[in-house]
LOFI-475254 format. One record per residue (C-alpha): x, y, z; residue number from 1. Coordinates in Angstrom, 1 decimal, always signed. Each point is the difference from the previous one (the first is absolute). Example, Ala and Ser with C-alpha at 12.3 -4.5 7.8 and 13.67 -1.06 7.14 Angstrom:
2
(node (+12.3,-4.5,+7.8),1)
(node (+1.4,+3.4,-0.7),2)
end
This chain:
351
(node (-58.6,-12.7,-49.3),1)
(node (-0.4,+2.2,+3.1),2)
(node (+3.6,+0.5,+0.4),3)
(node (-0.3,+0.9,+3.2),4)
(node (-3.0,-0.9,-0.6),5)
(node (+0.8,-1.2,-3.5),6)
(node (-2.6,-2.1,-1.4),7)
(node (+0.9,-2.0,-2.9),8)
(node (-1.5,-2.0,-1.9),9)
(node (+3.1,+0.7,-0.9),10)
(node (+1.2,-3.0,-1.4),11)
(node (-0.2,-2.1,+3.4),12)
(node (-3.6,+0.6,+2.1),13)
(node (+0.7,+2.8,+1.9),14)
(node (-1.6,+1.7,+3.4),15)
(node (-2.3,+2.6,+0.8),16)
(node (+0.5,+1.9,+3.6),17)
(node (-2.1,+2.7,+1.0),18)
(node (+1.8,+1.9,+2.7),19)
(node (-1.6,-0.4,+3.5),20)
(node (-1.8,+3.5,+1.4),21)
(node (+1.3,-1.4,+3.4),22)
(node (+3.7,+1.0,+0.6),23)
(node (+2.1,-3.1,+0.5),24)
(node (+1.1,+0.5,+3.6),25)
(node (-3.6,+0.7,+0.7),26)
(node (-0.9,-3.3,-1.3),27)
(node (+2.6,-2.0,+1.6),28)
(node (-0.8,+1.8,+3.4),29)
(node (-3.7,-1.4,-1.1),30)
(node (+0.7,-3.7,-0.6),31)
(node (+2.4,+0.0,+3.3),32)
(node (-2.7,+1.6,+2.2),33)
(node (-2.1,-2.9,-1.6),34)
(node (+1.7,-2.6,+1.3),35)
(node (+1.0,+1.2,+3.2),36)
(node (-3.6,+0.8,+0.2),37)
(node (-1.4,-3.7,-0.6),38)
(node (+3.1,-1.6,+2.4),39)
(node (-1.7,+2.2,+2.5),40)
(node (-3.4,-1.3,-0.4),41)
(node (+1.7,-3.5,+0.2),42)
(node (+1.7,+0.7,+3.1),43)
(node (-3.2,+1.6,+1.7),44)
(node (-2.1,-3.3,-1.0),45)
(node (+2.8,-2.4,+1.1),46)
(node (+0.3,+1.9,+3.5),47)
(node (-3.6,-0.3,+0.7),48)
(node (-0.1,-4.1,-0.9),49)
(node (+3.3,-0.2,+1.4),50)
(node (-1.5,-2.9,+2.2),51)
(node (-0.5,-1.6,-3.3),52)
(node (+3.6,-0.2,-0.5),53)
(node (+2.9,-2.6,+1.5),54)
(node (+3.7,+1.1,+0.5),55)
(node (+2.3,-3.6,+0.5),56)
(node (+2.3,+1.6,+1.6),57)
(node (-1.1,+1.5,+3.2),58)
(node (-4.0,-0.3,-0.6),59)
(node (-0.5,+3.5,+0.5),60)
(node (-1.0,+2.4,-2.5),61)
(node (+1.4,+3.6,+0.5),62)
(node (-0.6,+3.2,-2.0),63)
(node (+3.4,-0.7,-1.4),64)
(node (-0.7,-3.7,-1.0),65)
(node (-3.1,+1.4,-1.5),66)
(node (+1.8,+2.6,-1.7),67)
(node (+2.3,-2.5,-1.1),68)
(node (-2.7,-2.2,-1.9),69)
(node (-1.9,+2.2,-1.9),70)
(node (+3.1,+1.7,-1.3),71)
(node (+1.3,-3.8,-0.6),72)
(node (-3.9,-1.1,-1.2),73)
(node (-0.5,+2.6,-2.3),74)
(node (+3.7,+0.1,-2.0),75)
(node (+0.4,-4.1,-0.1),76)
(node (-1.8,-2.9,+1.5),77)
(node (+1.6,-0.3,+3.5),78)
(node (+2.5,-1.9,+1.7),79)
(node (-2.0,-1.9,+2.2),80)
(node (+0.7,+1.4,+2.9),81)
(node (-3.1,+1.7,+0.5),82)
(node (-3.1,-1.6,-1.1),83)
(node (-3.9,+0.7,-0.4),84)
(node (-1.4,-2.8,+2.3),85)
(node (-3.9,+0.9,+0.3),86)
(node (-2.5,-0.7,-3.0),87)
(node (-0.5,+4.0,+0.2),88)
(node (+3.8,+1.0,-0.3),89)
(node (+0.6,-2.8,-3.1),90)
(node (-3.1,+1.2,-1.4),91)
(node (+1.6,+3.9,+0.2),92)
(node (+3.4,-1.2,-1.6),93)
(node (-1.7,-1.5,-3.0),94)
(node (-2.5,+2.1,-0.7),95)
(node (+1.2,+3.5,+0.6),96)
(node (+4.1,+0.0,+0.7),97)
(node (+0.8,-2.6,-3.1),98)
(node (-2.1,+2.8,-2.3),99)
(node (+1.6,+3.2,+1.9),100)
(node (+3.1,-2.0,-0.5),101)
(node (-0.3,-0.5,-3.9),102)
(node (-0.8,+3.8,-0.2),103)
(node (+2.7,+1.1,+2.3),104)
(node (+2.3,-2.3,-2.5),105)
(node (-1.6,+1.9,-2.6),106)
(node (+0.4,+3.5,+0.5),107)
(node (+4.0,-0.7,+0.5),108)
(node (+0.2,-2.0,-3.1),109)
(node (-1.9,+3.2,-1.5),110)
(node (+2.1,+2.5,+1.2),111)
(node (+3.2,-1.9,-1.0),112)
(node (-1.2,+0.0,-3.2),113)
(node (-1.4,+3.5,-0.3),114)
(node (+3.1,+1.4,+1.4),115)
(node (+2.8,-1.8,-1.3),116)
(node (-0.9,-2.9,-2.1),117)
(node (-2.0,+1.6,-2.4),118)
(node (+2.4,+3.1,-0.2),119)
(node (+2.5,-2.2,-1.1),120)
(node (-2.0,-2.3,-2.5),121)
(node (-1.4,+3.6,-1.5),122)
(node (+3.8,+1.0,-0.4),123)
(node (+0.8,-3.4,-1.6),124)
(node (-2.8,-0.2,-2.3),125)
(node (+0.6,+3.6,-0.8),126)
(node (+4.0,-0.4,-0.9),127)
(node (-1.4,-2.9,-2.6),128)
(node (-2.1,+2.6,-1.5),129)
(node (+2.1,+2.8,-0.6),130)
(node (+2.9,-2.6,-1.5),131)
(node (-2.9,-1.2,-2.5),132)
(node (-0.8,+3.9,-1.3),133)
(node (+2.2,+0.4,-3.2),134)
(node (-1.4,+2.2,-3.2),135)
(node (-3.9,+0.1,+1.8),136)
(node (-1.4,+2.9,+0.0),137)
(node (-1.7,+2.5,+2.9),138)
(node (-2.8,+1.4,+0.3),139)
(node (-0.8,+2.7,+2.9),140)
(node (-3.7,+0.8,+0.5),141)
(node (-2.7,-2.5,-0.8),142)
(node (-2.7,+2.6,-0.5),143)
(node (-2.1,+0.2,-3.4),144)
(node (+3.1,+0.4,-2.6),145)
(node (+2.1,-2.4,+2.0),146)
(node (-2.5,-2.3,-0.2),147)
(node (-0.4,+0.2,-3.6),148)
(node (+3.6,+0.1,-0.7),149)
(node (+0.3,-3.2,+1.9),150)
(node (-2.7,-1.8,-1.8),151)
(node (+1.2,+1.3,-3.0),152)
(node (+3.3,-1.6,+0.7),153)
(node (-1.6,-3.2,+0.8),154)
(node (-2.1,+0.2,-3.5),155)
(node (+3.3,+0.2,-1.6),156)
(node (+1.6,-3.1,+1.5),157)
(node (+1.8,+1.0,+2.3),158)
(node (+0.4,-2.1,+2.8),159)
(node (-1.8,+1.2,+3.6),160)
(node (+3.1,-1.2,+1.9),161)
(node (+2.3,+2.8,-1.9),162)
(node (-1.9,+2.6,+1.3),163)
(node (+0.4,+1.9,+3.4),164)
(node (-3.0,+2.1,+1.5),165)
(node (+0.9,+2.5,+2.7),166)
(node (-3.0,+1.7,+1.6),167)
(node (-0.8,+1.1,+3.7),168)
(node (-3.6,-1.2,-0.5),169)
(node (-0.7,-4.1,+1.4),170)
(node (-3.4,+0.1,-2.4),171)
(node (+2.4,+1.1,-3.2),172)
(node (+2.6,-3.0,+0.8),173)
(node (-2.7,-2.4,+0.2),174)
(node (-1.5,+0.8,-3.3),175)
(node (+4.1,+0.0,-1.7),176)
(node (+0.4,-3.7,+1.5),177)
(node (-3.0,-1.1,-1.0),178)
(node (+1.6,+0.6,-3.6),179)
(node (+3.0,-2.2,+1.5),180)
(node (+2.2,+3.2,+0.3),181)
(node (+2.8,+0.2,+2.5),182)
(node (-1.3,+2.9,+2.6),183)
(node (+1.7,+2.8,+2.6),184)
(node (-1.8,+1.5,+2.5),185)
(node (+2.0,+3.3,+0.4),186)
(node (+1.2,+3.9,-1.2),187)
(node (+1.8,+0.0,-3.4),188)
(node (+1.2,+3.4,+1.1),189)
(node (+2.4,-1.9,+2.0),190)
(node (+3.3,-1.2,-0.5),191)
(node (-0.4,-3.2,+2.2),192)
(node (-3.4,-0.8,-2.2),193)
(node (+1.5,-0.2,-3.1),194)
(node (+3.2,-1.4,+0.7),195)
(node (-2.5,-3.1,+1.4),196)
(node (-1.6,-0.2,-3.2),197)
(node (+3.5,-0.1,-1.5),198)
(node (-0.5,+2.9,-2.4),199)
(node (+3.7,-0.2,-1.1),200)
(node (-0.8,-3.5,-1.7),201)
(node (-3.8,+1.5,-1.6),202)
(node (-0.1,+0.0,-3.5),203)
(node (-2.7,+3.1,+0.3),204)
(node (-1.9,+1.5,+2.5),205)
(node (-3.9,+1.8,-0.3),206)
(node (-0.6,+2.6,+2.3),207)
(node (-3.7,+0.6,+0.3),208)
(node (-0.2,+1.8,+4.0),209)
(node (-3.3,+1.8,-0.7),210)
(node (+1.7,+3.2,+0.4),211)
(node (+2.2,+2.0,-1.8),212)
(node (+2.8,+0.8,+2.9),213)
(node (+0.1,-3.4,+1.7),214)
(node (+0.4,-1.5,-3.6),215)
(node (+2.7,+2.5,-0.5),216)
(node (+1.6,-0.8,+3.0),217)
(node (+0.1,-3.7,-0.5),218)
(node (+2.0,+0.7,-3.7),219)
(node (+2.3,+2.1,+1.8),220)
(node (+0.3,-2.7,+2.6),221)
(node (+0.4,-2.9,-2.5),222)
(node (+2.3,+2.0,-2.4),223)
(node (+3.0,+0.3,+2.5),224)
(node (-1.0,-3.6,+0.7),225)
(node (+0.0,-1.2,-3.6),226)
(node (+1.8,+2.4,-2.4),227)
(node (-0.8,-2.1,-2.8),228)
(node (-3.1,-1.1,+1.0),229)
(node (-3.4,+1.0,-3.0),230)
(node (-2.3,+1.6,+2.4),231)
(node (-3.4,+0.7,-1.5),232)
(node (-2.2,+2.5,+2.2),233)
(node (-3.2,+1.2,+0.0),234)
(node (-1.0,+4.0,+0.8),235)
(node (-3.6,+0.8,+0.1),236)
(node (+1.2,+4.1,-0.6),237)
(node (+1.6,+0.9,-2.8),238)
(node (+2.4,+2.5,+1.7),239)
(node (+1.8,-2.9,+1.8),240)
(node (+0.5,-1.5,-2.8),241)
(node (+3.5,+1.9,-0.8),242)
(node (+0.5,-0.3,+4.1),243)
(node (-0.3,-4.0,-0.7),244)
(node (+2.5,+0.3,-3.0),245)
(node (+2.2,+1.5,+2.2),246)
(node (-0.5,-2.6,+3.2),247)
(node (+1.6,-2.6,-2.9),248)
(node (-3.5,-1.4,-1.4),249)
(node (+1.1,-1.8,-3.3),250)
(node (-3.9,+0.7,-0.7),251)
(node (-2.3,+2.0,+1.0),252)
(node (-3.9,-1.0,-0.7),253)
(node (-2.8,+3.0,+0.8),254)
(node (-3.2,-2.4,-0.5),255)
(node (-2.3,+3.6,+0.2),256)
(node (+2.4,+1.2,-3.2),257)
(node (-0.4,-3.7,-1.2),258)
(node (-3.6,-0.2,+0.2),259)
(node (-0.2,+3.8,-2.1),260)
(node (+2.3,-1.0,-2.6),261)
(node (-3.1,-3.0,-0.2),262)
(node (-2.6,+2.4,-0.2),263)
(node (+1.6,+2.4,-2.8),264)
(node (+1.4,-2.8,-2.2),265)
(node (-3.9,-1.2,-0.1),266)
(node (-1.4,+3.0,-1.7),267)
(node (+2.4,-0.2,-2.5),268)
(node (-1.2,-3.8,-0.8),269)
(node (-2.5,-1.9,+2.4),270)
(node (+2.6,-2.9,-0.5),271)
(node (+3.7,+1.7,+1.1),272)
(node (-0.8,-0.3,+3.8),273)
(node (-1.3,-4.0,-0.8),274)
(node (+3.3,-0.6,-1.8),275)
(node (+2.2,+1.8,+2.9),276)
(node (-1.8,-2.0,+2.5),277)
(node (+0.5,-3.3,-2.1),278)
(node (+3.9,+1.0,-0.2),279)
(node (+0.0,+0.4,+3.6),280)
(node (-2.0,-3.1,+1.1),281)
(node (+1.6,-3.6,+0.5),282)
(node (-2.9,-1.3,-1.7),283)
(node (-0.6,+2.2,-2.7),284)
(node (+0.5,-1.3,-3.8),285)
(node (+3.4,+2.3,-0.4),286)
(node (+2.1,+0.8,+2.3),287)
(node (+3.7,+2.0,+0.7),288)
(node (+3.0,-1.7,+0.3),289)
(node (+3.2,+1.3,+1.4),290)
(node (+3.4,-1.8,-1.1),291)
(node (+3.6,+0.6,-1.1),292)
(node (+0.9,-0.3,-3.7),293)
(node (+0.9,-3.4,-0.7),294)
(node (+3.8,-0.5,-2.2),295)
(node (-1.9,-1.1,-2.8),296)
(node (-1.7,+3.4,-0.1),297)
(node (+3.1,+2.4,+0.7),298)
(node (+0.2,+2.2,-3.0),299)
(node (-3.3,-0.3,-1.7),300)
(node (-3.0,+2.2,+0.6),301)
(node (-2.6,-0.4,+2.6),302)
(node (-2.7,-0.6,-2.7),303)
(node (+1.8,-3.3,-1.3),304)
(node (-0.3,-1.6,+3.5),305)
(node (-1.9,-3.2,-0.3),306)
(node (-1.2,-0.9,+3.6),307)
(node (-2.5,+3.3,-0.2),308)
(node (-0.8,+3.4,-0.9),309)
(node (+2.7,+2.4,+0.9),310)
(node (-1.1,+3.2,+1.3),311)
(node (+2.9,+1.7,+2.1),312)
(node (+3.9,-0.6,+0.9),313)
(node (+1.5,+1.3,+3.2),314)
(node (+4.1,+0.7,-0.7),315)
(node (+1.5,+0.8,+3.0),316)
(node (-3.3,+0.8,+1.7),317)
(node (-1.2,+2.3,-2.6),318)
(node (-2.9,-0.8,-1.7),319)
(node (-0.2,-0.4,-4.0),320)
(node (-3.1,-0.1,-2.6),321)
(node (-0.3,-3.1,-2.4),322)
(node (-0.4,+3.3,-2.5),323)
(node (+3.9,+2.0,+1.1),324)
(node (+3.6,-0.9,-1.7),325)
(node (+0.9,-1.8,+3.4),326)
(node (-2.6,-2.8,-0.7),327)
(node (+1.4,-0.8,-3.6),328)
(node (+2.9,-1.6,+1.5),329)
(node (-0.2,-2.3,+3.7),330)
(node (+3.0,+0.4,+2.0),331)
(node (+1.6,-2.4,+2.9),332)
(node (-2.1,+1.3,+3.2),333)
(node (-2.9,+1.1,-1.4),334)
(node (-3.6,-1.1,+1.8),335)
(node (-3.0,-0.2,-2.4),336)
(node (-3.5,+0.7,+0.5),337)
(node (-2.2,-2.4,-2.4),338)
(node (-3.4,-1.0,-0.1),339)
(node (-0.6,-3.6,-0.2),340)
(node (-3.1,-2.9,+0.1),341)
(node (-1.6,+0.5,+3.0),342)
(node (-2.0,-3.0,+1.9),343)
(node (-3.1,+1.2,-0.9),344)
(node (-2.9,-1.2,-2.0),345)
(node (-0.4,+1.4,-3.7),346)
(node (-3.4,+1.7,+0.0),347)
(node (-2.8,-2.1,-2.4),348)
(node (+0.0,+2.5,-3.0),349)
(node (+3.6,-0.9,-0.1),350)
(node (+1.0,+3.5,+0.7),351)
end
């Protein structure tokens, strides 16, 4: 959804509006000058074959009867109280005024729409949107790591129409809704923006900007929007990423720190950075899973969990290793990282 230019595919087909580079009084002052214009070539034509033309009233055609039926002629069909008599005149009023006519009909038909009828169907189909955005999630920036974080998403199953792309770029929105996702032309760093997007209702939101202080600026903006609201963010310096902590990021991602964490784990084993990436990837043949302890499980340890491999508890946001005291016993509240089966294809050695 473009909210204001929201774009969904968002559940319903949305719109896409690229905002004129013509100001809007400019362009009405255009399509009014238009039509004056064109009534005025009418009028000159009809003066000069005014011998062509018949009045039934007093048989004499004036400047002011001729006035009369070109503004008459060109708006509706007449009244019949003026009339092209000549071959020449008839000739005139169906080939050029019955055209200039349609067009003239046109351009008001246009302008209604442009400047009030599709105004109020944009603020129509936009109210439908916003009341349809419960527990989606946001994503502001489409660049590279938006982009993969998206398709990610997808990979994952979850559906395009719960997602919510905000970026200022019409190229990025047309790549997000060709994934089917719901699209915002518009600056997260604004209030108005993510109110649109009802961020209130968001289950999460991904702030990828493609730099560090606008992506900062966006959490701050979404935080007193959202108090509750997970907000993942991505820093390409590592000194913001305390700054983002502090913005309200729920987590902060540093791909460059990623991407040398990679590196070193491989020259400890050529297979650690394979076996990270697998964990990371939708389609890998493990994968991490994030959940809260189920009843069943409440006071037995994370290693006699049956639905994977148990690797870390967060109590009360503090995280614990499947090897401390805290993970010998599952309380009520407590989110577990496992491993599980991942949807990818077992390797021929059987490995």
């Amino acid at each position: 959804m473009r909210i204001d230019q929201v774009r969904p595919t968002i559940g319903t087909a949305g719109f896409l509006r690229r905002r004129s580079s013509m100001p809007m009084w400019v362009d009405l002052v255009w399509r009014v000058a238009l039509v004056f214009g064109l009534i005025a070539l009418v009028l000159l034509l009809h003066w000069v074959g005014r011998d062509g033309l018949k009045d039934n009233l007093d048989n004499e055609i004036s400047f002011v009867d001729v006035l009369y039926f070109t503004t008459v002629t060109v708006t509706t069909v007449g009244y019949g109280d003026i009339v092209p008599v000549s071959p020449e005149a008839r000739l005139f009023e169906a080939l050029l005024v019955t055209p200039i006519r349609l067009f003239v009909w046109l351009i008001f038909l246009g302008t209604a729409y442009n400047l009030f009828l599709r105004n109020i169907f944009y603020r129509w189909r936009m109210a439908r949107i916003q009341a349809d955005l419960h527990n989606h999630i946001v994503v502001t920036g489409f660049g590279t790591s938006g982009q993969e974080a998206v398709n990610e998403l997808l990979a994952r199953g979850t559906d395009p129409r719960e997602i919510v792309v905000i970026d200022g770029s019409d190229k990025a929105l047309e790549l997000a809704e060709a994934l089917g996702c719901n699209i915002l032309c518009g600056d997260s760093t604004r209030d108005r923006t993510l109110k649109d997007v009802a961020i209130h209702r968001a289950r999460s939101m991904i702030v990828s900007a493609g730099r560090d202080d606008t992506s900062i600026l966006i959490t701050l903006t979404a935080r007193h929007l959202a108090p509750r609201l997970p907000i993942s963010i991505v820093v390409r310096n590592e000194d913001n990423e305390l700054p983002a902590r502090q913005a309200g990021a729920t987590t902060v991602i540093n791909p460059v720190s990623f991407a040398g964490l990679l590196l070193a784990g491989s020259t400890s084993g050529r297979h650690i950075a394979d076996y990270m990436a697998d964990l990371a990837a939708s389609g890998g043949r493990v994968k991490l899973n994030e959940r809260p302890a189920l009843p069943e499980e409440i006071g037995g340890p994370l290693s006699a969990i049956g639905t994977g491999l148990g690797v870390r508890i967060y109590r009360d946001d503090r995280p614990i290793g499947f090897w401390e005291d805290g993970a010998k016993r599952l309380q009520n509240g407590d989110l577990i990282i496992e491993i599980t089966e991942g949807d990818g294809d077992a390797p021929t050695d059987g490995s």
